[in-house]
C-alpha positions as CSV (number, residue, x, y, z in Angstrom):
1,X,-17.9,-58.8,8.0
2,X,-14.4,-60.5,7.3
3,X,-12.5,-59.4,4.4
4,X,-12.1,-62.3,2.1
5,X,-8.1,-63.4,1.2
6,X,-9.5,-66.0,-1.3
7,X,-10.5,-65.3,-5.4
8,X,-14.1,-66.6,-4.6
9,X,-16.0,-66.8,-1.4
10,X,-19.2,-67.7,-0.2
11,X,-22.3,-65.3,-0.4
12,X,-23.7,-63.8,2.3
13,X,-27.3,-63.3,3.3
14,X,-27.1,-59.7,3.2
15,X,-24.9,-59.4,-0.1
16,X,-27.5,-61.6,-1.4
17,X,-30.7,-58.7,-0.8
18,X,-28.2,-56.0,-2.0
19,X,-27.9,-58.0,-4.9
20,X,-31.2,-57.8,-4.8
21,X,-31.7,-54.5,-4.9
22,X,-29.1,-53.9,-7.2
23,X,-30.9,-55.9,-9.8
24,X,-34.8,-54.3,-9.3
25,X,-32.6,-51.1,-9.6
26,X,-31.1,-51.8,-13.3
27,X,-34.6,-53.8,-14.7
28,X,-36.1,-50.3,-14.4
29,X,-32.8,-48.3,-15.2
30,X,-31.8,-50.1,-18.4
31,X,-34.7,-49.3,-20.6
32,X,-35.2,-46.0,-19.2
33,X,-31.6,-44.7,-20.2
34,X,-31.4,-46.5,-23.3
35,X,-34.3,-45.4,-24.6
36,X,-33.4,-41.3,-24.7
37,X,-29.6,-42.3,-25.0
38,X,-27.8,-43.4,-27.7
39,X,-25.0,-44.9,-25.0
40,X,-24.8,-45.5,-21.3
41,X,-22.7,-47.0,-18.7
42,X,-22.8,-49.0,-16.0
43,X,-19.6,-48.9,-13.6
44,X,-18.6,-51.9,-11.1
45,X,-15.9,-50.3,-9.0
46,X,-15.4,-53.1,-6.7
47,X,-16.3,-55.9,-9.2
48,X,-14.7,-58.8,-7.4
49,X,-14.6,-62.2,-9.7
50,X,-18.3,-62.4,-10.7
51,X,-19.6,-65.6,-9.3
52,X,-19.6,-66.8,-5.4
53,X,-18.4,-70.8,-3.9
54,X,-21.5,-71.3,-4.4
55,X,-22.4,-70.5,-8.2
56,X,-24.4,-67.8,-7.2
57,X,-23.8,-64.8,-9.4
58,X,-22.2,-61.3,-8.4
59,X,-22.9,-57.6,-9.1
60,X,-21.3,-57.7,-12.7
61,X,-23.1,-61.1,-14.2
62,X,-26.0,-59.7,-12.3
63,X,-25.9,-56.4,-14.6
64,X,-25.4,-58.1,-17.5
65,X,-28.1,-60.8,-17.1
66,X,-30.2,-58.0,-16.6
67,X,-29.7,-56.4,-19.7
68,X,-29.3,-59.4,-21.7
69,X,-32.4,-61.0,-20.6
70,X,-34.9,-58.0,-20.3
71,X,-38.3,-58.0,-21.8
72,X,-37.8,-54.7,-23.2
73,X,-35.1,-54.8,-26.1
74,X,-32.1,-52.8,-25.3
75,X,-30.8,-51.4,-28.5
76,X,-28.7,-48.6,-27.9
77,X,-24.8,-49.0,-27.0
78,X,-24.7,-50.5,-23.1
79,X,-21.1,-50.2,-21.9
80,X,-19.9,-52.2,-18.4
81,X,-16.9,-51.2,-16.7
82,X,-15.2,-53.3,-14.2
83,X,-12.7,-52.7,-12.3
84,X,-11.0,-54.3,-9.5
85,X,-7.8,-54.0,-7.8
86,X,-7.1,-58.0,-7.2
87,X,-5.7,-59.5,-10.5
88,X,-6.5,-63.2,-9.6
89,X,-10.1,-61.9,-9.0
90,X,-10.5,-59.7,-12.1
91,X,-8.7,-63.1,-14.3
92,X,-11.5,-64.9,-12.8
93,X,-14.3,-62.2,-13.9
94,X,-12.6,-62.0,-17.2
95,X,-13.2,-66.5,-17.6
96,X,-16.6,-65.9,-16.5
97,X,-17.6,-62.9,-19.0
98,X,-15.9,-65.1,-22.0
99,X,-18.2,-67.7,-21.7
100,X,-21.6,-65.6,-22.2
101,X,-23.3,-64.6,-25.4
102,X,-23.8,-60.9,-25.7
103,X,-25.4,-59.1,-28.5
104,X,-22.0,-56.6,-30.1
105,X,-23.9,-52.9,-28.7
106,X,-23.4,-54.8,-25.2
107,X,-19.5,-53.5,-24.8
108,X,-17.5,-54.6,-21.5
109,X,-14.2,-53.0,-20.2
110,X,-12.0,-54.7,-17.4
111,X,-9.0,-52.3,-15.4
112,X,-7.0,-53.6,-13.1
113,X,-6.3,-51.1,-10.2
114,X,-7.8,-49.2,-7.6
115,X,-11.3,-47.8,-8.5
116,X,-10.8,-44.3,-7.5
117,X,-7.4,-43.9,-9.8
118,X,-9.1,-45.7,-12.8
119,X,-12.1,-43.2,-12.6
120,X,-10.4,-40.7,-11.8
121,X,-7.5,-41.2,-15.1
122,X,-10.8,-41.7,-17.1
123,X,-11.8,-38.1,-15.8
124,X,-9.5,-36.3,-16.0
125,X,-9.0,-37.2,-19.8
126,X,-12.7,-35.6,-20.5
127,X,-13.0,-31.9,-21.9
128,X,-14.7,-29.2,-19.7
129,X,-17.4,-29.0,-22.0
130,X,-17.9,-32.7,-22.5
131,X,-19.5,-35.3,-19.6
132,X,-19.3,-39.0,-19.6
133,X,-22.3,-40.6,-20.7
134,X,-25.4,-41.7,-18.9
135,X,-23.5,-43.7,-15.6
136,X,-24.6,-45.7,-13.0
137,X,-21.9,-46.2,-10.6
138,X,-22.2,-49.4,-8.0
139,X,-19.3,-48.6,-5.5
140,X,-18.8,-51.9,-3.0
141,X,-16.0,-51.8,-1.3
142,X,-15.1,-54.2,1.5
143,X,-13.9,-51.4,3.8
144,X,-13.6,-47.6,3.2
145,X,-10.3,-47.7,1.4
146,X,-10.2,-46.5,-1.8
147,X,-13.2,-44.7,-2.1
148,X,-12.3,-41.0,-1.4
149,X,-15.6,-38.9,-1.2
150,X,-14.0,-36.7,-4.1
151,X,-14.2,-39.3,-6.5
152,X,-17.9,-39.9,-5.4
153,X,-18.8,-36.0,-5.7
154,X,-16.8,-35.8,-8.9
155,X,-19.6,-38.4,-10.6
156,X,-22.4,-36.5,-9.2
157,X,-21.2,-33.7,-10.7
158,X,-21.5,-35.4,-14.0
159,X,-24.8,-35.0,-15.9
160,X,-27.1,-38.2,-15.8
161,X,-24.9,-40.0,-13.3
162,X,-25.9,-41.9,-10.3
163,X,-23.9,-44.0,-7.6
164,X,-24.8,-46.9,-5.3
165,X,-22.4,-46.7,-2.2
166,X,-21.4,-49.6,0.4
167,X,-20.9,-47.4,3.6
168,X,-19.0,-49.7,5.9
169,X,-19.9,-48.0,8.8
170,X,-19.2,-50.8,11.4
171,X,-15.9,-50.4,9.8
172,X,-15.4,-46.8,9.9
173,X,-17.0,-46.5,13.5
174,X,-14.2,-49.7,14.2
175,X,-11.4,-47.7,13.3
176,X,-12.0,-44.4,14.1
177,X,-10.1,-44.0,17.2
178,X,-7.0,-45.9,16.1
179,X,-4.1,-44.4,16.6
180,X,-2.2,-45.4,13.0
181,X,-2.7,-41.8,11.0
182,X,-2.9,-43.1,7.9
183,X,-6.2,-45.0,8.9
184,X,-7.4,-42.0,10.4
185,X,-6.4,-40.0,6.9
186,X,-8.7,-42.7,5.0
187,X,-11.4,-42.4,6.7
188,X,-11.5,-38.3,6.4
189,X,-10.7,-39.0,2.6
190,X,-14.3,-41.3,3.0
191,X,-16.0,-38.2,4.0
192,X,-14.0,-35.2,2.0
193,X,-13.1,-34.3,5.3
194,X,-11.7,-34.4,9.6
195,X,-15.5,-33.8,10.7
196,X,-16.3,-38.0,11.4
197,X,-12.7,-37.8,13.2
198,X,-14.0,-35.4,15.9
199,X,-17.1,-37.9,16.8
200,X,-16.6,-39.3,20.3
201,X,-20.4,-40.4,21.2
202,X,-21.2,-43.7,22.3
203,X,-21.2,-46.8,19.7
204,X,-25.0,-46.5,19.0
205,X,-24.7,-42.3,19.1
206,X,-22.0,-43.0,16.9
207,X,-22.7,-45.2,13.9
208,X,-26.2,-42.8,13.9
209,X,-23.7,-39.5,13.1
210,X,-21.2,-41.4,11.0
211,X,-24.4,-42.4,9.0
212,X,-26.2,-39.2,9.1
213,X,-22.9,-37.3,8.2
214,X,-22.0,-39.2,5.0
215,X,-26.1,-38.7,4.2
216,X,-25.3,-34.8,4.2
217,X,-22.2,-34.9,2.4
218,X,-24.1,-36.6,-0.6
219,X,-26.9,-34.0,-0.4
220,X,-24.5,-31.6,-1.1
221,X,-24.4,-33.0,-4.5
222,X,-27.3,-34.8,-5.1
223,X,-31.3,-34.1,-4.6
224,X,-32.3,-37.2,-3.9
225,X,-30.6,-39.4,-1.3
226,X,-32.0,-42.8,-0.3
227,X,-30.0,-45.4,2.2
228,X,-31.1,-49.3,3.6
229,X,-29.6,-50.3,6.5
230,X,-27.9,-53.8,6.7
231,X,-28.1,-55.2,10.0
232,X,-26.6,-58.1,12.0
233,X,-28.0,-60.7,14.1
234,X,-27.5,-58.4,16.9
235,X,-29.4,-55.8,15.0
236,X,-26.3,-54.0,14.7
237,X,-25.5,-52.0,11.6
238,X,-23.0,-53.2,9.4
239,X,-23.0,-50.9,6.2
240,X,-25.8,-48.8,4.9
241,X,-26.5,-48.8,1.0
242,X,-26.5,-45.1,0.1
243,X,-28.2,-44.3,-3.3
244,X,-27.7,-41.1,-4.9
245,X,-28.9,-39.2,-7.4
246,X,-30.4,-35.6,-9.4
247,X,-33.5,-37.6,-11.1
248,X,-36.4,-37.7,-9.5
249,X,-37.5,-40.6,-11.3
250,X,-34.4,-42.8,-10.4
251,X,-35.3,-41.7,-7.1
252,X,-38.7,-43.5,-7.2
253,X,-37.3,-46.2,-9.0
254,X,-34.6,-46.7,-6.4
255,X,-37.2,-46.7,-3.6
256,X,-39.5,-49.5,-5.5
257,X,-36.2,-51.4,-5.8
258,X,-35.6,-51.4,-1.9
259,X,-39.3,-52.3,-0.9
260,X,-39.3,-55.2,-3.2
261,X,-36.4,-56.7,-1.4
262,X,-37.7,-59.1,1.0
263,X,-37.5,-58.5,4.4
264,X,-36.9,-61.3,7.3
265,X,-36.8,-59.0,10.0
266,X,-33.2,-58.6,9.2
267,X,-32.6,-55.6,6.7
268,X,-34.4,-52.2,6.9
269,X,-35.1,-49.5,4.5
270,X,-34.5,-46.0,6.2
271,X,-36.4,-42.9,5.7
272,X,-32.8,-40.6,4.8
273,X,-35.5,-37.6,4.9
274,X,-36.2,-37.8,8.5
275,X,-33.2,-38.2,11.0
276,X,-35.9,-39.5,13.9
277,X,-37.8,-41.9,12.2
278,X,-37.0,-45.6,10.9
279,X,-38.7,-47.0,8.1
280,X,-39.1,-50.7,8.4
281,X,-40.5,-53.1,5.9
282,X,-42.2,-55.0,8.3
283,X,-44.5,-52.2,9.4
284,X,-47.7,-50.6,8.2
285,X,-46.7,-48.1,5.5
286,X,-50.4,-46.5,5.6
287,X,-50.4,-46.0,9.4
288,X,-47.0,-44.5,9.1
289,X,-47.6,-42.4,6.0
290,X,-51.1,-41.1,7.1
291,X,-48.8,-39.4,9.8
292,X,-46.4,-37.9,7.8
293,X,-49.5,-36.7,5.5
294,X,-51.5,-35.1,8.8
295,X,-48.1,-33.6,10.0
296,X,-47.3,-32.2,6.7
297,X,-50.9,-30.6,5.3
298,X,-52.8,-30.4,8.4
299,X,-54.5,-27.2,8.4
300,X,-53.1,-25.9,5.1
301,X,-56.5,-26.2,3.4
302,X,-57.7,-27.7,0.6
303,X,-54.8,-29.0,-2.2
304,X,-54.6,-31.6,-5.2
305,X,-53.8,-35.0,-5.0
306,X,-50.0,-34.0,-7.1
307,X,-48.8,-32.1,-4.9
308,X,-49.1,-35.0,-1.8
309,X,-47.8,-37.3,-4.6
310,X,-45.1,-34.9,-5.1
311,X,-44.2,-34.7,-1.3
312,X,-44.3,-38.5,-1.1
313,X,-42.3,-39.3,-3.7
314,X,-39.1,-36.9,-3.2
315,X,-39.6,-36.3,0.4
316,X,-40.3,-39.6,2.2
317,X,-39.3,-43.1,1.9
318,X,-42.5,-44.0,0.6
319,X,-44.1,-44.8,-2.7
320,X,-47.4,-43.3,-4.0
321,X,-48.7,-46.9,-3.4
322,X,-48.1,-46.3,0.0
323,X,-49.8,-42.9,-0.1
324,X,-53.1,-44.3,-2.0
325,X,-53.6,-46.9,1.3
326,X,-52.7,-44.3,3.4
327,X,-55.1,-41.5,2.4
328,X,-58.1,-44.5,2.3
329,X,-57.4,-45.1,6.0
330,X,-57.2,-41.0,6.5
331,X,-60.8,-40.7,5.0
332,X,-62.4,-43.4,6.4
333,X,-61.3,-42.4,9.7
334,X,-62.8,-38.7,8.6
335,X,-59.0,-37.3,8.6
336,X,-59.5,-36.7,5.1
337,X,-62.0,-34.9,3.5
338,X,-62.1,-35.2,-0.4
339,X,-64.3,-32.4,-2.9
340,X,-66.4,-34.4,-5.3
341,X,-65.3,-32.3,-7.5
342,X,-61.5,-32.7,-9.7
343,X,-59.9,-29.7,-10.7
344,X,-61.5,-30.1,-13.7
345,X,-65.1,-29.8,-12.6
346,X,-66.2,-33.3,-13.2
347,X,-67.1,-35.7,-10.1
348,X,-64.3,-37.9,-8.2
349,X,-65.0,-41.6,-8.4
350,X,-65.5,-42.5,-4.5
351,X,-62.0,-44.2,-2.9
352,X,-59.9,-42.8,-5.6
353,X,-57.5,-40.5,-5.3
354,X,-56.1,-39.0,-9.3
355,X,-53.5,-36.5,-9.2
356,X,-56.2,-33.7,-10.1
357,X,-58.4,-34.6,-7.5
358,X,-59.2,-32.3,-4.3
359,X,-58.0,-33.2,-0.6
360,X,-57.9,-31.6,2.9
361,X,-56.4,-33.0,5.7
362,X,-58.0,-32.5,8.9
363,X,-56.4,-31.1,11.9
C-alpha cells in the first residue's frame, strides 16, 4: 500500500469497507453518547483532505454526514477534531467542511501537526481530576509513524474513550529488520516497547506475532479488543483494524459494524479472543459458534440463556444473532437440551431461546 505524495488520491477497495465500518460504528455511537452526554468528541488523527479523485468521501465527511443526517436527532454538543500533519491536505479539508450546513452544537476543530503532539498538548493541559469528554478516536496512519503506543494507552486511560487503530503491519513486518535505528526506534514506540524488535520468525509466523502482540498491548488497557483483517489479492495481510474499548456495549456495537461490512472473499473479521481460530464472513457462524458453545458449557450443567449471551458477546467474535442460529442447530441435533420451564416458572415457547430461559449443553 503506496504512500500517497499527492493532496487527493484515489480510494482503495479496502479503504472503502473500513470506511465502511467506520460509518456502521458512529450510526450506533452518535445517539448512544449524546444521549447521556451533554458533549462528545470524535477525533480524526490522520484526517487526510476529506474527499478521494474520485468524489468519494473520507473518514471526516463520513463522520459528519453521519451525524448530520441521522434519524435520531443529535442535540447535545458533537465536537470533530481533525488533525493532519500535511497543510495542503488539511487546506483542502478545511474548503470541503466550508461548504456544508451544520446545525451550531455540531463544532469542528482543524490542527495542523503530528497527531500524537496535538493530543498529547491537549492532554497534558487537562487537570488530574478532570477527563476529556466522551472520545472516539479514529487513528489511520499510512505507516506506523507517529502513532507512539503511549499516546494510544494515554486515551484509554480516559473515561468513556475508544480508539479505532490502522495497524500497518505489512509495514511494520517490512521494516523490522532494517538497519536505520531510528526506524527500528519507531516501530518499538508503535508498541511501547523492543519486544516486536526481537521477532525473527518467518513472514507468515511473523505478521501473526506482530498482530497478536499489539492485540495484548491494548488489553492491557482495554476489556474489549476487536481487530478485521485487510487482506491482499495474495491473501496477504496488509493492516489489521484494531478496535478498542472498556464498554461492553461499544464492543457489541463494534462487532455489528464489522459483520455488516460486505465481504468478497477479500477482508476478514478475526476472532481477537482466540489466537487459533479465524473468523471469516463467508462461513457458517452457527456451525462455528455451536462449537465454541459445546467447548465452553459442555458438561457444566444446566444454565440461563444470559449467561451464553454474556459469553458470546464479550468473549467471541460473534453476535447473539449468531448464538440464537447456533443454539437451534445445537437442539435439533439433541446437543442442546432446553427446561420447558424459564427461571421464572412459566413454560419456554419451543425454538426460542430468552435470556431467562434454561439450557444444557450436551457432552
Amino acid at each position: 500500500m503506496a504512500v500517497p505524495k499527492t493532496t487527493i488520491w484515489d480510494l482503495e477497495p479496502h479503504t472503502a469497507a473500513k470506511h465502511d465500518i467506520l460509518r456502521q460504528y458512529l450510526s450506533a455511537w452518535f445517539p448512544i453518547l449524546n444521549t447521556y452526554n451533554t458533549k462528545i468528541l470524535y477525533i480524526d488523527g490522520f484526517s487526510g483532505p476529506g474527499r478521494y479523485k474520485g468524489g468519494e468521501i473520507g473518514s471526516p465527511l463520513i463522520a459528519l454526514e453521519v451525524a448530520r443526517t441521522h434519524r435520531q436527532k443529535l442535540e447535545g454538543e458533537i465536537h470533530f477534531w481533525f488533525i493532519d500533519e500535511d497543510e495542503d491536505r488539511l487546506a483542502y479539508l478545511v474548503d470541503q467542511l466550508a461548504a456544508i450546513d451544520r446545525p451550531p452544537h455540531f463544532i469542528i476543530h482543524t490542527d495542523h501537526g503530528r497527531f500524537h503532539e496535538v493530543i498529547g498538548a491537549a492532554l497534558d493541559g487537562i487537570a488530574p481530576d478532570h477527563g476529556i469528554i466522551p472520545t472516539f478516536a479514529f487513528i489511520d496512519p499510512f505507516g506506523f509513524k507517529g502513532i507512539p503506543f503511549s499516546m494510544v494507552r494515554r486515551l484509554l486511560q480516559q473515561d468513556k474513550c475508544e480508539v479505532l487503530v490502522t495497524f500497518m503491519v505489512d509495514s511494520v513486518n517490512r521494516w523490522i529488520n532494517a538497519p536505520n535505528e531510528a526506524i527500528r526506534r519507531q516501530i518499538a514506540e508503535a508498541f511501547g516497547s523492543d519486544e516486536p524488535l526481537s521477532i525473527m520468525d518467518g513472514l507468515g509466523e511473523r505478521i501473526g506475532k506482530l498482530r497478536s502482540l499489539y492485540q495484548k498491548k491494548l488489553s492491557e488497557h482495554a476489556k474489549y479488543v476487536r481487530y478485521f483483517e485487510m487482506s491482499n489479492a495474495n491473501d496477504r495481510p496488509i493492516y489489521y483494524l484494531f478496535f478498542a474499548t472498556n464498554n461492553p456495549l461499544g464492543h457489541v456495537k463494534m462487532k455489528t459494524a464489522m459483520w455488516k461490512v460486505n465481504s468478497d472473499g477479500q477482508y476478514r473479521f478475526s476472532d481477537g479472543t482466540d489466537q487459533n481460530q479465524m473468523v471469516f464472513l463467508r462461513d457458517d457462524p452457527a456451525s462455528q459458534l455451536g462449537a465454541a458453545l459445546m467447548r465452553q458449557f459442555a458438561g457444566k450443567g444446566e444454565l440461563p440463556v444470559v449467561l451464553a449471551t454474556r459469553y458470546v458477546e464479550d468473549e467471541t467474535a460473534y453476535l447473539r444473532t449468531h448464538m440464537l442460529a447456533a443454539m437451534r442447530s445445537l437442539e435439533g441435533n439433541g446437543k442442546l437440551a432446553v427446561n420447558p420451564k424459564k427461571q421464572d416458572g412459566r413454560n419456554r415457547k419451543k425454538g426460542t431461546f430468552p435470556d431467562d430461559a434454561l439450557i444444557r449443553i450436551v457432552s
